[in-house]
C-alpha positions as CSV (number, residue, x, y, z in Angstrom):
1,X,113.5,102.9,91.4
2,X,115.7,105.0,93.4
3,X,117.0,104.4,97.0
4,X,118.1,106.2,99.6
5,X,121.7,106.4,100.6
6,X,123.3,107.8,103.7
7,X,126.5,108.5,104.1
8,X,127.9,107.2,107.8
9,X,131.0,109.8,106.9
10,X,131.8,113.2,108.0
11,X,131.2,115.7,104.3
12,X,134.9,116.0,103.5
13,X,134.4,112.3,102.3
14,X,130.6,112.6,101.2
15,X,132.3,113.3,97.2
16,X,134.5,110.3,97.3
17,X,132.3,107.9,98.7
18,X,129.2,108.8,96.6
19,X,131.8,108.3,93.6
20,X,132.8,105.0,94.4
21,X,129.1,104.1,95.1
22,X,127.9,105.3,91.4
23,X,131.1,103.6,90.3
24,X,129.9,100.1,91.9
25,X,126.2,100.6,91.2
26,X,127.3,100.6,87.1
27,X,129.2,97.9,87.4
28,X,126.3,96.2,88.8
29,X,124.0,97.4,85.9
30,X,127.1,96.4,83.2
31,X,127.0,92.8,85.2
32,X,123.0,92.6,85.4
33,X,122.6,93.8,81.5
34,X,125.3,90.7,80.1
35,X,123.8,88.3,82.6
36,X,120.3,89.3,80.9
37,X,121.8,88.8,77.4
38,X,123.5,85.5,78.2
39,X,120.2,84.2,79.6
40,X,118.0,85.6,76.9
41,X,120.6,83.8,74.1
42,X,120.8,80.8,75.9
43,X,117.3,80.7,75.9
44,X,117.0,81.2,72.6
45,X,119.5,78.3,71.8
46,X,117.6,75.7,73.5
47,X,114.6,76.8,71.9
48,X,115.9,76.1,68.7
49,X,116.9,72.8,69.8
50,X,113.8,72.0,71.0
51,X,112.3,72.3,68.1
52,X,114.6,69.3,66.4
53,X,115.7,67.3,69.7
54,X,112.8,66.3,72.4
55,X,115.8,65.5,74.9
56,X,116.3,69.3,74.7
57,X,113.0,70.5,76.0
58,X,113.4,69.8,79.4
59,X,116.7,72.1,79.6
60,X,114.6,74.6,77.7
61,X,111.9,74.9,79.9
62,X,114.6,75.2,83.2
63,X,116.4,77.6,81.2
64,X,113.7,80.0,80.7
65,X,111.9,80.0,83.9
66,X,115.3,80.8,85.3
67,X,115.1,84.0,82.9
68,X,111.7,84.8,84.6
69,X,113.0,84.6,87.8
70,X,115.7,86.9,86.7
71,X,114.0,89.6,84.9
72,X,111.8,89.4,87.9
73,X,114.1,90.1,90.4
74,X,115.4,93.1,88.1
75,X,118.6,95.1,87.6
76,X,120.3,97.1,90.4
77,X,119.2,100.1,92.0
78,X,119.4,103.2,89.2
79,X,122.3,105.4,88.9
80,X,121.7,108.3,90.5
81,X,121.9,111.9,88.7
82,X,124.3,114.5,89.4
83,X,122.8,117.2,90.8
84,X,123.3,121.3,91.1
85,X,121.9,121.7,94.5
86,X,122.2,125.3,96.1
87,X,121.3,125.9,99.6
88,X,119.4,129.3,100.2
89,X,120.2,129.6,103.8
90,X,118.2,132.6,105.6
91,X,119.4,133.9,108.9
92,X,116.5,132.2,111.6
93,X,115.7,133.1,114.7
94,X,116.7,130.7,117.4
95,X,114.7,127.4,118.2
96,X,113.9,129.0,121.5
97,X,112.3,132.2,120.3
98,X,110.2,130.4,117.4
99,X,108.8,128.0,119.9
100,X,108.0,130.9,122.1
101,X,106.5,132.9,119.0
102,X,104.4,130.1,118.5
103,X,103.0,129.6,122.0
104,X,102.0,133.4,121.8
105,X,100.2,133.3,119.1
């Protein structure tokens, strides 16, 4: 899922802050994907020692609807792409003029 992002700044520091924003949105996908991992192997621990120790199943069953919970939340915002944009700007007529063209027709 993308999101929209707005930057309160005047353009001279659109480049620097969109930087910093893809540099904090993959260190929130770096923190999100070893959270995941640690949950999912923690998970699979108590499973294991569910299997031999009935004190354990409690802890598993906590464990792994905390997991769900997590996965369904889900990870951060995507990174956004880099893109080429290039403006085609055509000389317009003024606002005036158009809404007078308009009203004539």
């Amino acid at each position: 899922m993308h999101s929209a992002w707005t930057h309160p700044g005047s353009f001279a520091t659109w480049h620097a802050a969109r930087a910093k924003r893809v540099e904090k949105l993959r260190e929130e996908h770096r923190r999100w994907d070893e959270e995941h991992e640690r949950l999912k192997e923690l998970v699979r621990t108590l499973q294991q020692q569910a299997k031999y120790y009935e004190s354990m199943a409690p802890k598993y069953r906590v464990m792994a609807a905390r997991l769900q919970r997590f996965e369904e939340a889900g990870p951060p915002p995507e990174i956004p792409v880099d893109e080429k944009v290039t403006p085609r700007l055509r000389a317009a007529a003024p606002a005036c003029a158009r809404s007078r063209a308009r009203s004539w027709s």
